[in-house]
C-alpha positions as CSV (number, residue, x, y, z in Angstrom):
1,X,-40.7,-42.4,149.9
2,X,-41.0,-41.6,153.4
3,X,-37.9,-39.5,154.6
4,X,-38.1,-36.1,152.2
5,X,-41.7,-36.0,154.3
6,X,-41.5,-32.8,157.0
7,X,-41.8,-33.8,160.4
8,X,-44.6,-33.1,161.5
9,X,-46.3,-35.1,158.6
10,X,-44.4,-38.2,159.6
11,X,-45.1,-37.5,163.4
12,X,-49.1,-36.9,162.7
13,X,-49.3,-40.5,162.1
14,X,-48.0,-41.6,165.3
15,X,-50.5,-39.4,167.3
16,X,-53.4,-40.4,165.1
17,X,-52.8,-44.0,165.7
18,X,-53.1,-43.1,169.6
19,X,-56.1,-40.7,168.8
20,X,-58.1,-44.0,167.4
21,X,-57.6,-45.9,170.3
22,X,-59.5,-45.3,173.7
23,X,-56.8,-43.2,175.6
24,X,-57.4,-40.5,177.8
25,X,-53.5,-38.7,177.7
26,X,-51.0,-38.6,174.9
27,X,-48.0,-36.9,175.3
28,X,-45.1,-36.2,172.5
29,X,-41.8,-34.5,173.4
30,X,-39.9,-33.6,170.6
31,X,-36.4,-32.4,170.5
32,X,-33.0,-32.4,167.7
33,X,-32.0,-36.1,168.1
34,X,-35.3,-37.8,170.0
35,X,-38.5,-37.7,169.4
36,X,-41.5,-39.6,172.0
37,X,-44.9,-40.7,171.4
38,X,-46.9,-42.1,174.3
39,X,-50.2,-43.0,175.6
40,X,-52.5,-44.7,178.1
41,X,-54.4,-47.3,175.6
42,X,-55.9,-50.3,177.8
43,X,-54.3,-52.2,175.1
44,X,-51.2,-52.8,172.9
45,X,-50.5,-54.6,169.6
46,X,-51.9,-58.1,169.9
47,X,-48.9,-59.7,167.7
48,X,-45.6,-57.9,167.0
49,X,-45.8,-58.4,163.5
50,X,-48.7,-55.5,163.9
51,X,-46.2,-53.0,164.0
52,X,-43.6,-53.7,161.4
53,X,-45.8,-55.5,158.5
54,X,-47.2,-52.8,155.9
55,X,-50.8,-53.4,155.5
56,X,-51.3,-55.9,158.3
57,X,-54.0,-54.9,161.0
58,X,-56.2,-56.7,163.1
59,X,-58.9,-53.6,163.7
60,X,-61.9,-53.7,161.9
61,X,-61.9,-50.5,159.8
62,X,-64.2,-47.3,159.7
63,X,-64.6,-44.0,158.1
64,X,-64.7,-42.8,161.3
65,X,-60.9,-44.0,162.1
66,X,-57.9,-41.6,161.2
67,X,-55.5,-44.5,160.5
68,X,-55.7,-46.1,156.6
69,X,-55.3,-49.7,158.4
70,X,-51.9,-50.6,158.5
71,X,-49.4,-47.8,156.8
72,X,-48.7,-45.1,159.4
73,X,-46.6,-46.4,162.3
74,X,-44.7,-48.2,159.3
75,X,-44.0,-45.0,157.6
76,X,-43.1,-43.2,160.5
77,X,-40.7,-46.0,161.8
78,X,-39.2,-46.3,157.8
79,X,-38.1,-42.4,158.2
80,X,-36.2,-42.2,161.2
81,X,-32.8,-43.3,161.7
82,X,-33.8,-46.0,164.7
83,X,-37.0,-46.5,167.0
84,X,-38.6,-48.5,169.5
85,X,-41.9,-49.9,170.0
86,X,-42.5,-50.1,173.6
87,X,-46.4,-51.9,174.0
88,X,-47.6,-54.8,176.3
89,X,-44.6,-57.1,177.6
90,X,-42.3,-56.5,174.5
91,X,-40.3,-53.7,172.9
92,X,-39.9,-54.2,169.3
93,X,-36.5,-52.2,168.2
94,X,-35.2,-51.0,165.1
95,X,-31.4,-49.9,165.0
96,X,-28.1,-50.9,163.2
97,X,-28.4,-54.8,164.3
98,X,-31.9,-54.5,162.4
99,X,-35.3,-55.3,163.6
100,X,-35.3,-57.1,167.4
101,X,-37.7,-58.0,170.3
102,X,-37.1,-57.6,174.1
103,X,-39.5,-58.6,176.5
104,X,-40.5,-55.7,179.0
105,X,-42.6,-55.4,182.2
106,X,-45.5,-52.4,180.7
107,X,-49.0,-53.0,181.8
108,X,-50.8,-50.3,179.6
109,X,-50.4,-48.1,177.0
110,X,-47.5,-47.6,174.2
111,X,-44.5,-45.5,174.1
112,X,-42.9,-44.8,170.9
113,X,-39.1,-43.5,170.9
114,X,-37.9,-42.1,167.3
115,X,-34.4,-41.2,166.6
116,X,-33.3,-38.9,164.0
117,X,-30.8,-36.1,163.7
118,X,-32.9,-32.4,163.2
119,X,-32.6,-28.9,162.7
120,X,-34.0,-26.3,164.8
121,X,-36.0,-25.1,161.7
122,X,-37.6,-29.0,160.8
123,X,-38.7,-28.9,165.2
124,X,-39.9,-25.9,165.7
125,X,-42.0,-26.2,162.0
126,X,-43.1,-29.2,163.6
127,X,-44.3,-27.7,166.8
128,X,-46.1,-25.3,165.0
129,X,-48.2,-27.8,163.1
130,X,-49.2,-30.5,165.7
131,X,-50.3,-27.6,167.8
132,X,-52.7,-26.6,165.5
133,X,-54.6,-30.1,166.9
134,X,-57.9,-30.3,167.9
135,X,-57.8,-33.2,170.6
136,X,-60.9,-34.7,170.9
137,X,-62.8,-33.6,174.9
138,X,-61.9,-37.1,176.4
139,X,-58.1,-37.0,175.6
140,X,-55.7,-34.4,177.1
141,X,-52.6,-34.0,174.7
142,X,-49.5,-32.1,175.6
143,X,-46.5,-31.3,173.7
144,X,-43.2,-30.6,175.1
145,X,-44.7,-30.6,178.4
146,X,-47.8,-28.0,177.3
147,X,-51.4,-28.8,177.2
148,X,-53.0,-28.2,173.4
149,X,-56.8,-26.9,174.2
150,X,-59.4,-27.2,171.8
151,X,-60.0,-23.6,170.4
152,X,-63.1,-22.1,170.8
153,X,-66.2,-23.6,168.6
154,X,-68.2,-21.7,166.4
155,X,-70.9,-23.7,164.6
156,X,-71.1,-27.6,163.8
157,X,-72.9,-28.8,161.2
158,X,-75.2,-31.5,161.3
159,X,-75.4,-34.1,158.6
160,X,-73.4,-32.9,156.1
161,X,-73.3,-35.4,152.5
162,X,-69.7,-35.5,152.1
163,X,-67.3,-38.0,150.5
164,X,-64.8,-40.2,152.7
165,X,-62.8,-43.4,152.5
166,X,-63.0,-47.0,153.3
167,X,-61.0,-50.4,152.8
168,X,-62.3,-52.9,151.2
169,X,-59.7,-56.0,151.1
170,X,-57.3,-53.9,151.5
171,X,-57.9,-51.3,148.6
172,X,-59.2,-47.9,149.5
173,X,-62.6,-46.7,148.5
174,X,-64.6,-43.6,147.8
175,X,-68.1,-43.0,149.3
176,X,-70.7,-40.4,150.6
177,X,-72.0,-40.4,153.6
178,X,-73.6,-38.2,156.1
179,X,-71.0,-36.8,159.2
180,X,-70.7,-33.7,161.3
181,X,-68.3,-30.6,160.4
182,X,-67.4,-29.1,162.8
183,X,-66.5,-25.2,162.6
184,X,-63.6,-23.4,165.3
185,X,-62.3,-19.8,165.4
186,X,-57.9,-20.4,164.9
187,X,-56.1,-19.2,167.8
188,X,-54.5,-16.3,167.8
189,X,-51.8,-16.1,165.1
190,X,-53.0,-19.7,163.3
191,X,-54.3,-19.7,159.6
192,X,-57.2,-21.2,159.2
193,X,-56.9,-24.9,158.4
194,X,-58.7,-28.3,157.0
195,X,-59.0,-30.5,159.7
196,X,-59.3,-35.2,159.9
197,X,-60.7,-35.0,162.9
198,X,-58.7,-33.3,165.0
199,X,-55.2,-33.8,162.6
200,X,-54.9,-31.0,160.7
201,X,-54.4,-31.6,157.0
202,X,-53.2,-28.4,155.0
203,X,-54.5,-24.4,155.0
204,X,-57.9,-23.7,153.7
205,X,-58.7,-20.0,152.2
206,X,-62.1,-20.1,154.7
207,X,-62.6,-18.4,157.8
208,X,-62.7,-21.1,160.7
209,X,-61.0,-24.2,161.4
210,X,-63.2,-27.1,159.7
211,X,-62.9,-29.9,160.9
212,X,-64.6,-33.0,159.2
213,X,-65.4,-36.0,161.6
214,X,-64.4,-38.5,158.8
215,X,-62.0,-39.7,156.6
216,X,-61.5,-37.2,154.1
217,X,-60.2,-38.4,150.4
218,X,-56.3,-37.2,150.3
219,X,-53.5,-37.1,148.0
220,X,-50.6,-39.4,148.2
221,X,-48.7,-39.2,151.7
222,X,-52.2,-37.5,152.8
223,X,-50.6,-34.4,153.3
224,X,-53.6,-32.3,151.2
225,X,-57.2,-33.3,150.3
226,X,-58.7,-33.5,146.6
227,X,-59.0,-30.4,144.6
228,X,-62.6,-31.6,143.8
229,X,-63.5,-32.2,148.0
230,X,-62.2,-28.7,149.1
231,X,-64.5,-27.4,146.7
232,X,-67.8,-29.4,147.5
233,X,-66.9,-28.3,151.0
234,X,-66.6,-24.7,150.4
235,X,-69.8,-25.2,149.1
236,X,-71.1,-26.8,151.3
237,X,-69.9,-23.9,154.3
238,X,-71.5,-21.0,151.8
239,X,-74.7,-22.8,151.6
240,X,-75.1,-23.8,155.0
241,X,-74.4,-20.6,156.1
242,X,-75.1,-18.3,153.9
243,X,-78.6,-17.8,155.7
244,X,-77.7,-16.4,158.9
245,X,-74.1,-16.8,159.9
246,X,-72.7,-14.9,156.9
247,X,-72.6,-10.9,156.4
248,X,-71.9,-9.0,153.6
249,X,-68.2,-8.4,154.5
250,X,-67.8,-12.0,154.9
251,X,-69.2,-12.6,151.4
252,X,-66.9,-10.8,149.9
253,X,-64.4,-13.3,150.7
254,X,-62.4,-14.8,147.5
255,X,-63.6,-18.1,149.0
256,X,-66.9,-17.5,148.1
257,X,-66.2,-15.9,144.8
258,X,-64.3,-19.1,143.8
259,X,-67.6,-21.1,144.7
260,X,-69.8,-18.7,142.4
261,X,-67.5,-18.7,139.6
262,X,-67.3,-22.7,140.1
263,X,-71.3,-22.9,140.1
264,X,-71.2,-25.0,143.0
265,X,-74.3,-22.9,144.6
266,X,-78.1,-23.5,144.5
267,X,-80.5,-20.8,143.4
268,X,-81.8,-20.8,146.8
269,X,-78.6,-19.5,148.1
270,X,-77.7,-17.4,145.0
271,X,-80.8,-15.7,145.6
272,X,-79.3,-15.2,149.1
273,X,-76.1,-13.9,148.5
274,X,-77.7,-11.4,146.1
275,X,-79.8,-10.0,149.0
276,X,-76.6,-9.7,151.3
277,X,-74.5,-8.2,149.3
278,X,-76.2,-6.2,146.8
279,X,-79.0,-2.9,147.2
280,X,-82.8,-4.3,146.3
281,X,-82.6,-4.6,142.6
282,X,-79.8,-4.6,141.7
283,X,-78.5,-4.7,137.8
284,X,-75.5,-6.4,136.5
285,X,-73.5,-3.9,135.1
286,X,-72.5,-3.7,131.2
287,X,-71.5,-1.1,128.5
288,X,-70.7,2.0,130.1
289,X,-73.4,3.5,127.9
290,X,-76.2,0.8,128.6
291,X,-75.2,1.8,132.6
292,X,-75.7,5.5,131.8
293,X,-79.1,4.7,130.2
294,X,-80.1,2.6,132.7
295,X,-79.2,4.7,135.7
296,X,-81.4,7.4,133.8
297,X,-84.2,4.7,134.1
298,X,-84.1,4.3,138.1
299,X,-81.9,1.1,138.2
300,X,-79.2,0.6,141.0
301,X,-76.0,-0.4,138.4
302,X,-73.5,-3.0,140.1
303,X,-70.3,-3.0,138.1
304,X,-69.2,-5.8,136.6
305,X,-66.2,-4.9,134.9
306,X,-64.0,-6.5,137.7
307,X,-66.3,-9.3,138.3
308,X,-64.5,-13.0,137.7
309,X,-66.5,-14.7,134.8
310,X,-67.9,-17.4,136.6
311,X,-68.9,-14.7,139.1
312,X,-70.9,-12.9,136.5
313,X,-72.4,-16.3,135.0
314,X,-73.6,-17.8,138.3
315,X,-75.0,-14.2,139.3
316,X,-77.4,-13.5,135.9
317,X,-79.0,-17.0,137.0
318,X,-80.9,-14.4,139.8
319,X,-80.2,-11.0,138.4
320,X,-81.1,-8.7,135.3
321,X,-78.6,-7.4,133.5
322,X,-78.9,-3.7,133.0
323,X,-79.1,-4.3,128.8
324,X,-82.3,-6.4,129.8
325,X,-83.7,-3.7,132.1
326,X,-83.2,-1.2,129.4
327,X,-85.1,-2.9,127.0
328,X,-87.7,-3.4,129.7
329,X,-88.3,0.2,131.0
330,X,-88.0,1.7,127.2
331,X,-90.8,-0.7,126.4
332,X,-92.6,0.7,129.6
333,X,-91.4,4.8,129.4
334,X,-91.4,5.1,126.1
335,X,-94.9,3.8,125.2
336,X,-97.3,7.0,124.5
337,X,-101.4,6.0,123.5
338,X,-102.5,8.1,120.8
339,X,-106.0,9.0,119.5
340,X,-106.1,7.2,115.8
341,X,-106.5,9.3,112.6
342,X,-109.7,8.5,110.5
343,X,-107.4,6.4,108.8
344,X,-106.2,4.3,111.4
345,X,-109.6,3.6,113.0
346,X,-110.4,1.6,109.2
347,X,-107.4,-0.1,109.8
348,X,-108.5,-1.0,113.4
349,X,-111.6,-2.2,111.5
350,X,-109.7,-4.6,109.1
351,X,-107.8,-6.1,112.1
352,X,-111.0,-6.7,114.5
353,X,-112.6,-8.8,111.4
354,X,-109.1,-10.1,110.4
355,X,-108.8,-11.4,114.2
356,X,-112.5,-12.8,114.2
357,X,-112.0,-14.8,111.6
358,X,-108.7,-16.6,112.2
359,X,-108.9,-16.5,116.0
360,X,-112.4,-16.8,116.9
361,X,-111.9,-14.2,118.9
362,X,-112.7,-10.1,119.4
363,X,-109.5,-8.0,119.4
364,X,-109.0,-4.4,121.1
365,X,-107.2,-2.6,119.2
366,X,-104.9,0.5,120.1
367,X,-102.6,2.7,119.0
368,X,-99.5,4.3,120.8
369,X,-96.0,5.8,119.7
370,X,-93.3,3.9,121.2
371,X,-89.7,5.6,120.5
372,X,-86.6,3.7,119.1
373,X,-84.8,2.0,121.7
374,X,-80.9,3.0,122.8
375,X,-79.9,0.1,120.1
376,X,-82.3,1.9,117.8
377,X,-85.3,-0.6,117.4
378,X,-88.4,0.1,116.8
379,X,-91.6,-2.6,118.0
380,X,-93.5,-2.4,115.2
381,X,-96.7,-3.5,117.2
382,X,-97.3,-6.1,120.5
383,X,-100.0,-8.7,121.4
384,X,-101.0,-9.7,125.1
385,X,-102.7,-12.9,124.2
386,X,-104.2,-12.8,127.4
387,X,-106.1,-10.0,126.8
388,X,-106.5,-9.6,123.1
389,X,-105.4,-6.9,123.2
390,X,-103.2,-5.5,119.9
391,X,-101.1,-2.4,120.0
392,X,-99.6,-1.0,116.6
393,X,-97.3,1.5,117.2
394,X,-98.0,4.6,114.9
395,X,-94.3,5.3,114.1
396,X,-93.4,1.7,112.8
397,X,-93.8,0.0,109.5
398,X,-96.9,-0.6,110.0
399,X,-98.9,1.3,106.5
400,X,-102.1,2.1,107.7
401,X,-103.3,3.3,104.2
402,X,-102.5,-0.1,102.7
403,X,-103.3,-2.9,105.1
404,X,-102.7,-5.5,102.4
405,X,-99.3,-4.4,101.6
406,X,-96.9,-7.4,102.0
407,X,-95.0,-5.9,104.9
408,X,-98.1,-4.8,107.0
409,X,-99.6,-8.2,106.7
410,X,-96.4,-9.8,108.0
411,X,-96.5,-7.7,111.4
412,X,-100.4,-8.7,111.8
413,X,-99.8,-12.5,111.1
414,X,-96.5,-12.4,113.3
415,X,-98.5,-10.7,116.0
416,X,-101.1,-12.8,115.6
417,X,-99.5,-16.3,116.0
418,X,-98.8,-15.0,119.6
419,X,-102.1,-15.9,120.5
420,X,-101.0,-19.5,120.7
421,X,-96.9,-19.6,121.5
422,X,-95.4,-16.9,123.1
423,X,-92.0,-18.3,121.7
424,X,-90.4,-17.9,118.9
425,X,-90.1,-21.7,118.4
426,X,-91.0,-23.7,115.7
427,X,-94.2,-24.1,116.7
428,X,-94.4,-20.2,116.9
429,X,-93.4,-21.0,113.3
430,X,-96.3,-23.9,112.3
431,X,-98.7,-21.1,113.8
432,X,-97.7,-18.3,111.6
433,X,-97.3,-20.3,108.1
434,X,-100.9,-21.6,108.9
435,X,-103.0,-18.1,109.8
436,X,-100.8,-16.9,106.6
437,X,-102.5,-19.5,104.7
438,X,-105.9,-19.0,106.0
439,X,-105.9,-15.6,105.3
440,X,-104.6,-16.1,101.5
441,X,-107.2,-18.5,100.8
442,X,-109.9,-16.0,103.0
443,X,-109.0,-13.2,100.4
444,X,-108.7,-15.3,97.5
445,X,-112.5,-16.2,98.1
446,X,-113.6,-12.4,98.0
447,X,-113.3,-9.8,95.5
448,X,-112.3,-6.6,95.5
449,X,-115.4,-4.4,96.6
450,X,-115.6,-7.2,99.6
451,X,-112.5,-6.5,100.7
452,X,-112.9,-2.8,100.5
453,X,-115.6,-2.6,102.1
454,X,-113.8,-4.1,105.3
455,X,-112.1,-0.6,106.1
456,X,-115.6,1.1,105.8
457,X,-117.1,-0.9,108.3
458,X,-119.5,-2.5,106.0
């Protein structure tokens, strides 16, 4: 399982296992047919058996450890062609006459020797990775004699929720806790990476180094992290930083589309991005011909033609489309007050007593002309409930010669229920079948010269 595994995977493992113990130097020298691990740990393996029995380990285990308990030495030794095992008073080899101990005179520290046949192509891919490493301050790490710095820091982040991995009885387990991420610029000429710790774990399309000081969940032969925790850290960077530390160049980044389009943001931070990167109001583009209208109209059109789908659906959450803010300026532009004709101030009569009696309540009534809208609607009439205030537009469907015609009625009831739901919701509904039934039986009680005398003012 282990040997089709690039070398610097395998080797990873070695220096990980030296990174969780308290060392101050490690050193690895790697060349085509030998390949040396070594470090200054206080302590070895207590038992032999430690370093040749998958599974077995007698540390206590942590999200905060690199090493899952008992598999990497194993799986590095299982790829190479022989190795030794130099710790504390005993060298444990593995070579043709199998598996063997030797006693030895070493007072600190362990020095692994690994033996296997490579190209030039598998060493210097491998030198390439394990210099992208991040050794912790307190441990000095060289590779083929030169010293891997830390790169320079940009941010951390403090207390960042974030899944990880522990062992219980030997089975790992996901949890959340809270740990630190820590944020570096890459040295020249290195993509930016997801780091374990310090061990870097496979490219990530952000613009630092991130480096997450615990476990991280990985696939099998932890070479790459979960689909699922790249993107709860991505979004984690955009809202973290999205306040201060991000520009509008920078959130252009596909990075941050793929987090919008995933909905992995808060409205806090939509809100945000929408301020970075777009002029104050801003419209979500459409139609080409709701754009033209709404430029007409003063709004600032941002195309959304080439906008990913998710993009466009986590963006409306904060911004108005240009269709909406059509709708909204005609409604505003396009309403003109009017004096009434004779004939329109008895139907402003009917509807003040009409509103008396089924709302309890005096109505202004006023008339304007309101144009079709670019879909070609017209609002027949409007009610601020607020107010009371009732506004028939003089160019609807609205007859102002026959207020009892079946059509003008509907538009004065449908107004009307307003004045309790703004909605149209069932209850909107409850409301308008019951002042439709007050008014029927409020006519039937009257007769003809009663009613009447409603649009005289009698």
């Amino acid at each position: 399982m282990n040997a089709g595994r690039p070398l610097s995977s395998l080797l990873k493992e070695g220096i990980q296992n030296s990174f969780d113990e308290e060392v101050t130097e490690v050193s690895i020298q790697i060349g085509p047919d030998e390949i040396v691990i070594e470090d200054d740990a206080p302590q070895g393996f207590a038992h032999e058996n430690l370093i040749y029995t998958v599974f077995l380990t007698d540390k206590e285990d942590a999200p905060t450890k690199r090493g899952r308990k008992g598999r990497g030495l194993k799986e590095l030794i299982s790829a190479m062609e022989s190795a030794s095992v130099e710790t504390i008073g005993s060298t444990i080899h593995f070579d043709d006459r199998g598996r063997y101990a030797v006693d030895n005179g070493r007072r600190r520290g362990t020095r692994i020797v690994l033996r296997r046949r490579s190209s030039a192509e598998d060493v210097d891919a491998a030198l390439r990775e394990l210099s992208l490493i991040i050794p912790p301050k307190t441990i000095s790490l060289r590779i083929n004699q030169r010293r891997i710095k830390q790169p320079r820091l940009h941010l951390i982040l403090w207390d960042c929720l974030l899944e990880t991995v522990v062992i219980r009885s030997g089975v790992e387990r996901i949890l959340e806790r809270p740990t630190r991420v820590e944020l570096y610029h890459p040295r020249r000429g290195e993509p930016a990476h997801l780091f374990e710790m310090g061990i870097p774990v496979e490219t990530l399309s952000v613009p630092w180094h991130v480096d997450v000081q615990q476990r991280l969940p990985l696939a099998d032969h932890r070479e790459s992290a979960t689909d699922h925790y790249k993107m709860i850290l991505k979004s984690l960077l955009l809202e973290s930083l999205i306040g201060q530390w991000l520009d509008r160049r920078d959130l252009r980044a596909e990075w941050v589309d793929e987090v919008l389009g995933r909905q992995m943001i808060s409205h806090r931070a939509l809100e945000q991005y929408v301020a970075r990167v777009f002029p104050r109001g801003a419209l979500l583009g459409g139609a080409g011909r709701i754009n033209d209208r709404a430029r007409q109209l003063g709004g600032n059109v941002v195309d959304a033609g080439t906008m990913p789908r998710g993009v466009y659906a986590a963006l409306v959450r904060v911004m108005e489309p240009a269709e909406e803010f059509v709708k909204r300026r005609e409604r505003e532009f396009n309403e003109k007050p009017v004096d009434p004709t004779p004939e329109q101030r008895k139907f402003a009569l009917f509807v003040r007593w009409l509103g008396e009696r089924l709302l309890g309540r005096k109505l202004d009534i006023s008339f304007v002309r309101k144009e079709p809208t670019l879909d070609g609607l017209v609002e027949d009439a409007s009610f601020d409930a607020g107010s009371g205030s009732l506004k028939l537009n003089v160019i609807g469907k609205v007859d102002f010669a026959n207020p009892l015609s079946p059509t003008t009625l509907g538009i004065l009831f449908h107004e009307l229920a307003h004045n309790f739901v703004t909605e149209h919701d069932h209850r909107f509904i409850e409301h308008l079948q019951s002042l439709a039934g007050r008014a029927a039986a409020l006519f039937a009680g009257m007769d003809a010269a009663s009613i009447e005398g409603l649009f005289e003012g009698e």
